[in-house]
C-alpha positions as CSV (number, residue, x, y, z in Angstrom):
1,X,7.5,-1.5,-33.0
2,X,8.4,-2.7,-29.7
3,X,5.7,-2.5,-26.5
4,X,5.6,0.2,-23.7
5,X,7.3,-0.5,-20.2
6,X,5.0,1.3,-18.6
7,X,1.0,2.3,-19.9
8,X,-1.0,5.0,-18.7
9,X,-4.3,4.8,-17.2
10,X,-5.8,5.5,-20.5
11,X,-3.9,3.0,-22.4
12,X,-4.0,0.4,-19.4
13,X,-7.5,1.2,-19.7
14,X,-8.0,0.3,-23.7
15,X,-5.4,-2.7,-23.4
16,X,-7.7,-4.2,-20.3
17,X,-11.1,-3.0,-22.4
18,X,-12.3,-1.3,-19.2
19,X,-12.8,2.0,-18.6
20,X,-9.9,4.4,-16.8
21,X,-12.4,4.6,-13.6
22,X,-11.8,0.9,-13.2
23,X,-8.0,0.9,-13.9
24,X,-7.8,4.0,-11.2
25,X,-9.8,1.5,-8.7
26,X,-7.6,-1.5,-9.4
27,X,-4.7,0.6,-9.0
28,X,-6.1,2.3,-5.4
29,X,-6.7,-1.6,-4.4
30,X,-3.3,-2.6,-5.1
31,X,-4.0,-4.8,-7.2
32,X,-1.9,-3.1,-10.0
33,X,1.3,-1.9,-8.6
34,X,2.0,1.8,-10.2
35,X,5.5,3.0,-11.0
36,X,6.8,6.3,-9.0
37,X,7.0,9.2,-11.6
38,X,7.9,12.6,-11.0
39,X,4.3,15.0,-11.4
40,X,1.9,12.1,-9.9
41,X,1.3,10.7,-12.9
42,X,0.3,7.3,-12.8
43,X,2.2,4.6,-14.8
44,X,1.8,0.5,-14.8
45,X,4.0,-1.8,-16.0
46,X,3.3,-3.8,-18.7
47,X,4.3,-6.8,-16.8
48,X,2.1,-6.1,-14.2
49,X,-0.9,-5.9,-17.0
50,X,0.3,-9.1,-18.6
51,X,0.0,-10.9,-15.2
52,X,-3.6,-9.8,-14.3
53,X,-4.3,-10.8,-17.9
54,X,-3.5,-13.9,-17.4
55,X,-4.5,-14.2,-14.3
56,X,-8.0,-13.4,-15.9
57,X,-9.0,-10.6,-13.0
58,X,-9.4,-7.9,-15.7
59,X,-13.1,-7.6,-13.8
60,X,-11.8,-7.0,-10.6
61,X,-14.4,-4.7,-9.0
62,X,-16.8,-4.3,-12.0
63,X,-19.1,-7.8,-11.5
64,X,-22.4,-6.5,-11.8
65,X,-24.7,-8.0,-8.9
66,X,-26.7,-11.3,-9.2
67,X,-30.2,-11.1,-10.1
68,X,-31.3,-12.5,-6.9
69,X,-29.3,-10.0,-4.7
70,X,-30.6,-6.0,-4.3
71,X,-27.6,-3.3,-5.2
72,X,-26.8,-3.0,-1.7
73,X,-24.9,-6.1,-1.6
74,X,-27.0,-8.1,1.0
75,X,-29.4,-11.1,-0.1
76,X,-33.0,-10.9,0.1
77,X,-34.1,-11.7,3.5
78,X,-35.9,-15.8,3.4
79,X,-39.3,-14.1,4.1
80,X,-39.0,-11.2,1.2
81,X,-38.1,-14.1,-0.8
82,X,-41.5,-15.6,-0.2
83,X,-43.4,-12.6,-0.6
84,X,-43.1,-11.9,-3.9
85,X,-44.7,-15.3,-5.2
C-alpha cells in the first residue's frame, strides 16, 4: 500500500504522536506548509512531515517550561530566587 501525498490534521497528528491542537499550531506558524483545497480543509504533504521529522522539531511549541522558570515565561527575579531558601 503506497503512502498519502497529503495527511490531514488528524493523521499528521497520529504520524507526529502529537495532538491535532499542536499540528493546527505548527501549521498557523508556518512551520508546516498546508496544501490549498477546495472547502478549507487543511492538508500537509507528506514531504513536508518527513522534513520536520527529520529535522527533529516534532515539539515545536509544546516544550513544557523549565523547573526554574514560572508559566509566564519570565525567570525568577535574582532576589525571589533567594527568598525561598
Amino acid at each position: 500500500m503506497c503512502e498519502p501525498a497529503v495527511y490531514t490534521v488528524a493523521q499528521a497528528a497520529e504520524v507526529l504522536q502529537v495532538s491535532e491542537d499542536t499540528v493546527g499550531r505548527i501549521v498557523r506558524r508556518g512551520v508546516l506548509p498546508r496544501v490549498p483545497h477546495v472547502g478549507g480543509k487543511v492538508l500537509i504533504p507528506r514531504r513536508a512531515l518527513d522534513r520536520l521529522i527529520e529535522q527533529g522539531e516534532t515539539t515545536l511549541g509544546t516544550a513544557a517550561p523549565q523547573a526554574d522558570q514560572p508559566r509566564g515565561g519570565s525567570p525568577p527575579r535574582q532576589s525571589d530566587r533567594w527568598a525561598a531558601s
